[in-house]
C-alpha beads as a LAMMPS data file, in Angstrom:
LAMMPS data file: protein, C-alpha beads

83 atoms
82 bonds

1 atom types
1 bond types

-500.0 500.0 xlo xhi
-500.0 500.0 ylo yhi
-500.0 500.0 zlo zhi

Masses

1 110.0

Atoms # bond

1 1 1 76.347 144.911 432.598
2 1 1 74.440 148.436 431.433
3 1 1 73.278 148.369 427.719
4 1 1 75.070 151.403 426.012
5 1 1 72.553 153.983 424.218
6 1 1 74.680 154.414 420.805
7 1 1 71.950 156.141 419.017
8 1 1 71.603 158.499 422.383
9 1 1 75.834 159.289 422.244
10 1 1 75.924 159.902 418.300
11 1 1 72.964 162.239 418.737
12 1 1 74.997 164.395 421.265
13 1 1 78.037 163.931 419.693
14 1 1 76.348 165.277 416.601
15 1 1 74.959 168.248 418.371
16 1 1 78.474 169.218 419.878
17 1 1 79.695 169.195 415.889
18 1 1 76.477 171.201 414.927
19 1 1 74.752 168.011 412.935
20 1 1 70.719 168.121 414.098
21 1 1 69.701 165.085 412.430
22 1 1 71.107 161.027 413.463
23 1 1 70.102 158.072 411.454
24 1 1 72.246 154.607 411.657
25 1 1 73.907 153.376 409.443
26 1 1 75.378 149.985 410.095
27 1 1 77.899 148.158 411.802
28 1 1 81.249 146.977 411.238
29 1 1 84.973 145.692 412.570
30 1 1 83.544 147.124 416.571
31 1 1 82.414 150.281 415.148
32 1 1 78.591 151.885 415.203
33 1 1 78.564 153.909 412.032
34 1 1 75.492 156.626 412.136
35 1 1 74.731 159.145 409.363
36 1 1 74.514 162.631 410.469
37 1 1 73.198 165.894 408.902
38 1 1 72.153 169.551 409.470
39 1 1 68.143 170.272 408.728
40 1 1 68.888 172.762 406.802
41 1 1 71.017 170.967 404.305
42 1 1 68.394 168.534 402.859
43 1 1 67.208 168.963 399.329
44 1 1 70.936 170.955 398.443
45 1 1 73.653 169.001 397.154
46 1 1 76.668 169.165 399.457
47 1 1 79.122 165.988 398.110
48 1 1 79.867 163.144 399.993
49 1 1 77.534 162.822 403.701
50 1 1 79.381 162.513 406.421
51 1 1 79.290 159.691 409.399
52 1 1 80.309 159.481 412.766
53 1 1 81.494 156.384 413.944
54 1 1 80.903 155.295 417.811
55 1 1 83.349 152.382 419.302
56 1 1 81.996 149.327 421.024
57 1 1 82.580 150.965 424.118
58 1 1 80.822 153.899 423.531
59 1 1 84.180 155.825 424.603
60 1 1 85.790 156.115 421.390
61 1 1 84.865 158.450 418.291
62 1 1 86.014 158.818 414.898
63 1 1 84.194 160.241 411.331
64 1 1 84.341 157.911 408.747
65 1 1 87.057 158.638 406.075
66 1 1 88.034 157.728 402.439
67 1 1 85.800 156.759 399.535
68 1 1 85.534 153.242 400.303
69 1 1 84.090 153.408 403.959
70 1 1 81.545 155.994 403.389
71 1 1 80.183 154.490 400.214
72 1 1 79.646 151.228 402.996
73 1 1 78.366 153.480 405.584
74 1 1 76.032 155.097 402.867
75 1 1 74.955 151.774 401.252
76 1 1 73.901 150.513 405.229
77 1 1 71.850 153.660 405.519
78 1 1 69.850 152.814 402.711
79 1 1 69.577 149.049 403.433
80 1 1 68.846 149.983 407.093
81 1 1 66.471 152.923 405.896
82 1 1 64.265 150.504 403.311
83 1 1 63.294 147.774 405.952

Bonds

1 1 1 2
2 1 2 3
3 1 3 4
4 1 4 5
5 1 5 6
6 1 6 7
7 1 7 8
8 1 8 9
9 1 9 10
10 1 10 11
11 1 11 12
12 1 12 13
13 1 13 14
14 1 14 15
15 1 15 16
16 1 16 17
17 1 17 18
18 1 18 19
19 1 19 20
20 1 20 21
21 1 21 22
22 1 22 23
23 1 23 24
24 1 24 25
25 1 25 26
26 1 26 27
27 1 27 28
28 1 28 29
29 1 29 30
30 1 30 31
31 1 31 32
32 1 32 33
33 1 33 34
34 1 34 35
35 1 35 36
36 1 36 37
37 1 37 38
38 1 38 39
39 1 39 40
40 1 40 41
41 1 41 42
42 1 42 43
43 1 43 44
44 1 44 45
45 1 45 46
46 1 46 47
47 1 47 48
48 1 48 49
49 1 49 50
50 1 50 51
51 1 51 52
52 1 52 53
53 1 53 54
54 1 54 55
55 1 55 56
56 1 56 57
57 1 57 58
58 1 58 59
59 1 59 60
60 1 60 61
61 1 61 62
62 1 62 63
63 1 63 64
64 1 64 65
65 1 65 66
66 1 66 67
67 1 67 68
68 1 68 69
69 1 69 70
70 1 70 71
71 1 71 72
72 1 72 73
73 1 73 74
74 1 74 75
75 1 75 76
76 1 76 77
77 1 77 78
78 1 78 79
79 1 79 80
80 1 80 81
81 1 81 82
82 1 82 83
């Protein structure tokens, strides 16, 4: 069995939606949720961040919607980013 590259297929993923920066951001219910951001965009307020969310698989792609799933996704990013 191969060992899927997550980080790898949310960084092109990212690139293909014009997002140049990938950090992760958790896991949760078979989903690999990863933060993602343009350069140019840090230090300006822009409203909620947005995440990309990678299946199990690695086949399967979805951004993370509502309040309540990317105030998770943002709270694992932190946890993840203070370790």
């Amino acid at each position: 069995m191969s060992k899927i590259d997550y980080y790898q297929i949310a960084l092109d993923k990212a690139k293909e939606m014009g997002y140049d920066i990938v950090r992760p951001a958790g896991e949760r219910d078979g989903w690999k949720y990863f933060g993602i951001t343009k350069s140019w965009l840090i230090g300006h307020k822009i409203g909620l961040p947005r995440y990309l969310k990678i299946s199990e698989n690695g086949r399967e792609f979805s951004m993370a919607e509502g309040w309540e799933e990317t105030m998770w996704a943002l709270k694992q990013e932190e946890e993840l980013s203070n370790l």
